[in-house]
C-alpha positions in Angstrom: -30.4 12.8 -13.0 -26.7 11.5 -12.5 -27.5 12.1 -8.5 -30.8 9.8 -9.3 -28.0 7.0 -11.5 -25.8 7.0 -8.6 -28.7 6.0 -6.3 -29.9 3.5 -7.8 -26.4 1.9 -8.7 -25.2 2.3 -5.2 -28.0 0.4 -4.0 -28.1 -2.6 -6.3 -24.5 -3.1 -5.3 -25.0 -3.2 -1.8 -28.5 -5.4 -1.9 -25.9 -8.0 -3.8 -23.2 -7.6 -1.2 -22.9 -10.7 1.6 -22.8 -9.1 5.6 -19.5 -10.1 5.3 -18.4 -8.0 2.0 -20.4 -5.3 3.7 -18.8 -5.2 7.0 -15.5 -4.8 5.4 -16.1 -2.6 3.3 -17.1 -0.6 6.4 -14.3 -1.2 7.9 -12.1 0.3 5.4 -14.2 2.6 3.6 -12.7 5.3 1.8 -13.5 9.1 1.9 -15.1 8.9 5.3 -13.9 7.9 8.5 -16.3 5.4 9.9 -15.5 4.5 13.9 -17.1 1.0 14.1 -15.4 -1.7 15.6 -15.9 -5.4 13.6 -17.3 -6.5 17.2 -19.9 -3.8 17.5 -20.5 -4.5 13.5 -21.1 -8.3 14.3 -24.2 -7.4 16.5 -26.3 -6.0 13.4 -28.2 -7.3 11.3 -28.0 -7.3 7.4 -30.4 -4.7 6.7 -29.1 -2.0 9.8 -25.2 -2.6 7.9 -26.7 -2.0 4.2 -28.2 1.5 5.6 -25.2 1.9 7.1 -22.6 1.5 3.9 -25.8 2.8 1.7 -25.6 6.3 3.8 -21.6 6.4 3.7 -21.6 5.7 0.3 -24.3 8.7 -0.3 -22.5 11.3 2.2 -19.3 10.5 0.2 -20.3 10.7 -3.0 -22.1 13.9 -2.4 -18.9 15.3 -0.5 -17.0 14.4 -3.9 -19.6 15.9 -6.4 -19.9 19.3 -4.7 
């Protein structure tokens, strides 16, 4: 259930986020190292960099919880 609460949070926040919120957060995102240069970043689209942050966000939060 909490697993399902985090879901759902984690992806209101980032269907709110601008590309350019979501691109930094990217950029410096905590509890995973990301290797993704702002220049390959600026080449996406919106929807590839929420999947992107969405799935980092998961992976960490699952890293954390176990």
């Amino acid at each position: 259930m909490a697993a399902d609460t985090y879901f759902e949070r984690a992806c209101a926040t980032v269907l709110e986020m601008t590309k350019t919120e979501i691109k930094h957060r990217i950029l410096h995102f905590d509890g995973l190292r990301l290797d993704f240069t702002e220049e390959y970043l600026n080449t996406l689209d919106l929807d590839r960099l929420r999947h992107i942050l969405l799935a980092a966000l998961l992976t960490a939060h699952r890293k954390c919880a176990s």
